[in-house]
C-alpha positions as CSV (number, residue, x, y, z in Angstrom):
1,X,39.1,-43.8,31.7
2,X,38.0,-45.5,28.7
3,X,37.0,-42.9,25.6
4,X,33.2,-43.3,25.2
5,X,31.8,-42.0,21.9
6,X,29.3,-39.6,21.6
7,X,27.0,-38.3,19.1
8,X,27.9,-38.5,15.6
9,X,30.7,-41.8,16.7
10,X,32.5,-38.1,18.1
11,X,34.3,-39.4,20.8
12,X,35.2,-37.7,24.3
13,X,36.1,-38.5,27.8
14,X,34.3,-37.7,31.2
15,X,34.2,-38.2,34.6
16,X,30.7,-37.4,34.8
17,X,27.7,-39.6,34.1
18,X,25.6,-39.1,30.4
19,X,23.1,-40.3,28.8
20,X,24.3,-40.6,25.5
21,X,20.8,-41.3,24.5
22,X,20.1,-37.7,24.1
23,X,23.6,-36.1,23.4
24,X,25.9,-33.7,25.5
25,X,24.3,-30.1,25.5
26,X,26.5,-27.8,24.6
27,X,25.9,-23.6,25.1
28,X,25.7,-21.5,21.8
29,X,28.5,-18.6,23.0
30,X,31.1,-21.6,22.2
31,X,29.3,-22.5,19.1
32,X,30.5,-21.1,15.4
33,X,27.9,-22.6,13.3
34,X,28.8,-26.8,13.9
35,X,32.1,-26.1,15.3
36,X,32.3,-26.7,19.0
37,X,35.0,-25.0,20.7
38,X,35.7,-27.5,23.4
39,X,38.9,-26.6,24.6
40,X,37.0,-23.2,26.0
41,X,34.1,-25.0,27.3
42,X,35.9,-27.2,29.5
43,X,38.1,-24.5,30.8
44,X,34.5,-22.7,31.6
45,X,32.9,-25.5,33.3
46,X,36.2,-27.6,34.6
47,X,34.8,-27.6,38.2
48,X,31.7,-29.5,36.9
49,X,32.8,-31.8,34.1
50,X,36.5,-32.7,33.5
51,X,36.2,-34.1,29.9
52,X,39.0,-34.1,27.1
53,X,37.2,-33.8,23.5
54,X,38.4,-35.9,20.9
55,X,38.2,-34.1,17.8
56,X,37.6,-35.1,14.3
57,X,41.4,-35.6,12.0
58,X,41.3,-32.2,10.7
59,X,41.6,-30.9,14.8
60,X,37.8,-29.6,14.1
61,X,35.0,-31.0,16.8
62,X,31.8,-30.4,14.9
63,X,28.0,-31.1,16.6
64,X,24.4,-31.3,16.0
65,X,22.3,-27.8,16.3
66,X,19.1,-27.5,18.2
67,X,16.6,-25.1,18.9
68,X,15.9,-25.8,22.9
69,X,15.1,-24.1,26.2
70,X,17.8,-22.5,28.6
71,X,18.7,-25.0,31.6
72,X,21.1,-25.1,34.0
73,X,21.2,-29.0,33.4
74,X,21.8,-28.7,29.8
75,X,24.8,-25.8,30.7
76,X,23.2,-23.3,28.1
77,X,22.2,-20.2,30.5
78,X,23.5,-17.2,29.0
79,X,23.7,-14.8,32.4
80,X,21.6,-11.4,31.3
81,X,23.8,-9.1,33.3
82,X,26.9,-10.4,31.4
83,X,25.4,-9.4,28.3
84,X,24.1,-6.0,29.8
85,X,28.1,-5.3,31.2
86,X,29.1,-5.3,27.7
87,X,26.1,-4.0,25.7
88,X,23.9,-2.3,27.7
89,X,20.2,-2.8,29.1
90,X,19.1,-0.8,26.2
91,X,20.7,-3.0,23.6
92,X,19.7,-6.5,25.2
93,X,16.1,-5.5,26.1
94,X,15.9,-4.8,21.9
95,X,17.6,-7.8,20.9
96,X,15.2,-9.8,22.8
97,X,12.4,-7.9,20.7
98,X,14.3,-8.7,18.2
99,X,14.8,-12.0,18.1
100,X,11.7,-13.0,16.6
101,X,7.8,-13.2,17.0
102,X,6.8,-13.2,20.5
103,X,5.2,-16.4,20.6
104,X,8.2,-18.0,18.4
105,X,10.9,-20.5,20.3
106,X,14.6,-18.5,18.9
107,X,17.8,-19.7,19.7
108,X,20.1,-17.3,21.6
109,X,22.7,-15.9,19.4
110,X,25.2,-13.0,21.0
111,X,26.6,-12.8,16.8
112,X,23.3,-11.1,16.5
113,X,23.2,-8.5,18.9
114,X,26.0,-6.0,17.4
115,X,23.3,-5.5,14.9
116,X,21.2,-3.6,17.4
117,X,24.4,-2.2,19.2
118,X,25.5,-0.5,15.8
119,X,21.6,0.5,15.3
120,X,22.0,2.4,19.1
121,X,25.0,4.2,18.2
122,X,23.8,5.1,14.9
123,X,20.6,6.5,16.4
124,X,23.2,8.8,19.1
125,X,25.7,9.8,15.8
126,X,22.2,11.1,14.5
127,X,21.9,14.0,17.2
128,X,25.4,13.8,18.9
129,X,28.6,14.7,16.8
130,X,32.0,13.1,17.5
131,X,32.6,16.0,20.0
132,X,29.8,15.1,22.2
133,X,28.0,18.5,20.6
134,X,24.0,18.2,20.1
135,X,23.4,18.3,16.1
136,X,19.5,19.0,16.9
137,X,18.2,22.1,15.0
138,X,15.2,23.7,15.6
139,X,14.0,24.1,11.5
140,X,11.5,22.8,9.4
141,X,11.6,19.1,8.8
142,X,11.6,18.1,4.8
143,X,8.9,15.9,3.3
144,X,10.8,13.4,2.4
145,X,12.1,13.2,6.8
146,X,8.4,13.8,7.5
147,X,7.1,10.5,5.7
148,X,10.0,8.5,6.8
149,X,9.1,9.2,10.8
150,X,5.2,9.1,10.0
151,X,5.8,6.1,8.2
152,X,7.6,4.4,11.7
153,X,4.7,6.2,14.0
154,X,2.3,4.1,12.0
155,X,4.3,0.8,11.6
156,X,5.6,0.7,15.5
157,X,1.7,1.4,16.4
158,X,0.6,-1.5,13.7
159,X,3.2,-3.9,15.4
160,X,2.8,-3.4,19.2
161,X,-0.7,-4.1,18.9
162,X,0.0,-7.2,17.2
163,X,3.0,-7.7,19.9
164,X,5.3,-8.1,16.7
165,X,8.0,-6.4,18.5
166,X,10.5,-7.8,16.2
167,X,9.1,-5.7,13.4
168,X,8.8,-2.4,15.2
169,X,11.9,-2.7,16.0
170,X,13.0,-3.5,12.5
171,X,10.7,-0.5,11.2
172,X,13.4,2.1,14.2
173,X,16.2,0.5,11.9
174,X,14.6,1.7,8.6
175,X,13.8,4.9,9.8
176,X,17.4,5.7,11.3
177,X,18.7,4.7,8.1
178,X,16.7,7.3,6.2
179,X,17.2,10.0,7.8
180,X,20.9,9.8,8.6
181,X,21.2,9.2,4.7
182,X,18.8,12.4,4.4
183,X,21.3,14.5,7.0
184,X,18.6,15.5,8.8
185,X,18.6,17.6,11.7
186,X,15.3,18.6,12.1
187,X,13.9,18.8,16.1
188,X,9.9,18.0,14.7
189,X,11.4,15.0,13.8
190,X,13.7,13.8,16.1
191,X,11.7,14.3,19.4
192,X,8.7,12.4,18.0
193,X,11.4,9.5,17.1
194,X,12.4,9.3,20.9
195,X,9.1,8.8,22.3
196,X,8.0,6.5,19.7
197,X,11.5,4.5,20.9
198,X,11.4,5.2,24.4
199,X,9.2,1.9,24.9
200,X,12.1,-0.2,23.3
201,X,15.2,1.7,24.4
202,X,14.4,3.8,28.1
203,X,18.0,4.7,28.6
204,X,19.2,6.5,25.6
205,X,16.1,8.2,24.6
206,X,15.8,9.4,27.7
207,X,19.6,11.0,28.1
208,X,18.8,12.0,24.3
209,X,15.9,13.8,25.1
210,X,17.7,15.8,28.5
211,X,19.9,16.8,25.7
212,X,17.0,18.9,23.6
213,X,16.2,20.6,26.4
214,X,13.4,18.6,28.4
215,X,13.2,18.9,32.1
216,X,10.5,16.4,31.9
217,X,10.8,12.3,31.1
218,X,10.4,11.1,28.4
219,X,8.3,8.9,28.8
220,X,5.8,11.4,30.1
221,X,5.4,12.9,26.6
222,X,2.7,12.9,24.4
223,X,2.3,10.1,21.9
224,X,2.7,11.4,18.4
225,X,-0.2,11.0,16.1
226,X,0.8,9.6,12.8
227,X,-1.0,11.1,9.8
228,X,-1.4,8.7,7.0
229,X,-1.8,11.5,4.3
230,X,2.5,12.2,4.4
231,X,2.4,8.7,3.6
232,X,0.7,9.2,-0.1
233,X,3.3,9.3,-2.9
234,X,2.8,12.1,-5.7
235,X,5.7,11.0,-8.0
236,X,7.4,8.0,-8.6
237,X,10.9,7.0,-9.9
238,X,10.4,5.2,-13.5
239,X,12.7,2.5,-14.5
240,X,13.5,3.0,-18.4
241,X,13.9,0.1,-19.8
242,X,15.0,-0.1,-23.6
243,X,14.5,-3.0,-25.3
244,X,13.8,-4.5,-21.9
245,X,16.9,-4.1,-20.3
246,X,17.1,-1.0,-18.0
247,X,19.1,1.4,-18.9
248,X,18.0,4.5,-16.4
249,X,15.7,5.9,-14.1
250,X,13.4,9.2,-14.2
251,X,11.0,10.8,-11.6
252,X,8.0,11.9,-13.1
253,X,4.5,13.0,-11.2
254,X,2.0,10.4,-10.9
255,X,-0.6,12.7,-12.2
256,X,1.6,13.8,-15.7
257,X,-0.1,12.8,-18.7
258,X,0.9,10.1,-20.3
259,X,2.0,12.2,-23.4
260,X,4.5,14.8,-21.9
261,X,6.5,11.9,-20.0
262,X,7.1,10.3,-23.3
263,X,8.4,13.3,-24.4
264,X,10.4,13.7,-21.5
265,X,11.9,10.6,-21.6
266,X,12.9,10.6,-25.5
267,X,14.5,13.8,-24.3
268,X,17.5,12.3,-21.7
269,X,20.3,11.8,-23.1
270,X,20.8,8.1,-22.2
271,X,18.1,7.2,-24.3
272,X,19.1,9.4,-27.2
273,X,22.7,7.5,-26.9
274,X,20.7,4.4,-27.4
275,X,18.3,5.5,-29.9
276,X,20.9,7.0,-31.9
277,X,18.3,9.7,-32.5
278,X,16.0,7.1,-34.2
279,X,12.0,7.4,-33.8
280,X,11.6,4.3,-31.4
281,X,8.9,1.6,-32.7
282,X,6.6,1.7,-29.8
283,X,6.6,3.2,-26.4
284,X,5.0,1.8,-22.9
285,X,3.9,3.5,-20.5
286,X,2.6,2.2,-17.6
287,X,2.1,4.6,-14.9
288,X,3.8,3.9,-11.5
289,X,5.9,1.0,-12.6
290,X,8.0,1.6,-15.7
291,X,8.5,3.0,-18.8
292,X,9.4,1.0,-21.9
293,X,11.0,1.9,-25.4
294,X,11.1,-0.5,-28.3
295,X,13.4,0.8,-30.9
């Protein structure tokens, strides 16, 4: 056989007929950015297309990327249950929400997915310790783990009426984050935070929530209301800037007059190191965004 050259004068050898007109498709899962491994692919696909690649000098065989539909003529079907066998449904069926808006054509990336497959066993470390033992405590939730779920309640509402899956599920991310840096335990808050995820993850909310006790499915529970009122913030964390350059950061009530945070803020210590225990030239205020001193 003759070599025939391909797109980008890349040259390669095939006993099967192309139409170099509009390239050799190529699946993504032997992709790394424009590096085609083609010593893998033709192994995969040797009882369909015998072909030996003729890479570039540096031993690199690098291609064109495009966005384009799965086909079995193109060879870029990515089989579902492989994907399942190592991630499981729960992680696919959110990666696919994932992706990108609905509507939106997204290319199939399996890089991608250990984002949501860390975001699944984050979620189990939240309630489940290394031993397997339930974390779950039945006490009072804090504010600050009360706004966090109310605020995903409200978003993950917002979102599947818009069918903006990828959002919501972005806004479960957010959430989990919070609270495991919060250390919170709290039952109020965790069960609401299964059914609000059952939708998106059926599997592992609904083994979590056999754990806390339920006879009954989850996704039999009652939706939980999200209240817009934990939402409100009554104190805000003030950049200090001196000089314009920040130099620390103080949490004062939104309602505090304007008068006592300055003399709070003369007060720390940081700014006193930078003041040199001077009376500054002017000071800014501007109340929930940042506090200024010109010395």
């Amino acid at each position: 056989m003759e070599p025939i050259t391909g797109p980008g004068n890349r040259e390669f050898v095939g006993e099967l007929e192309l139409n170099l007109t509009e390239g050799i498709h190529l699946p993504i899962q032997f992709l790394n950015g424009d590096i085609f491994d083609y010593s893998s692919y033709v192994k995969s696909v040797n009882s369909i297309f015998h072909a030996l690649f003729v890479p570039d000098s540096d031993g690199i065989f690098r291609v064109d990327l495009v966005v384009e539909k799965m086909s079995k003529r193109y060879g870029n079907v990515v089989n579902p249950d492989d994907v399942i066998d190592q991630y499981g449904a729960d992680c696919f069926r959110m990666y696919e929400m994932f992706l990108g808006p609905i509507d939106a054509s997204k290319p199939w990336d399996t890089k991608g997915i250990t984002g949501v497959s860390g975001f699944l066993r984050k979620l189990w470390r939240l309630m489940v310790d290394d031993a397997g033992q339930l974390k779950v405590e039945d006490t009072p939730p804090a504010a600050g783990d009360l706004k966090i779920l109310h605020r995903c309640i409200l978003k993950v509402e917002d979102d599947v009426e818009r069918l903006s899956f990828n959002t919501a599920v972005s806004a479960f991310m957010i959430a989990v984050n919070g609270l495991t840096e919060s250390g919170c335990r709290s039952k109020a808050v965790m069960e609401p935070l299964l059914i609000i995820l059952a939708p998106f993850a059926p599997f592992i909310t609904e083994e979590l929530w056999s754990m806390l006790g339920h006879t009954e499915s989850v996704h039999r529970a009652a939706w939980p209301k999200g209240d817009p009122a934990l939402l409100v913030e009554s104190s805000f964390n003030y950049p200090v800037s001196i000089n314009g350059k920040v130099r620390t950061n103080v949490e004062f009530p939104l309602d505090m007059p304007k008068a006592d945070m300055e003399q709070a803020t003369l007060a720390l210590d940081v700014v006193l190191k930078w003041t040199e225990g001077k009376a500054p030239k002017k000071v800014i205020i501007v109340p929930g965004r940042i506090i200024n001193i010109v010395i």
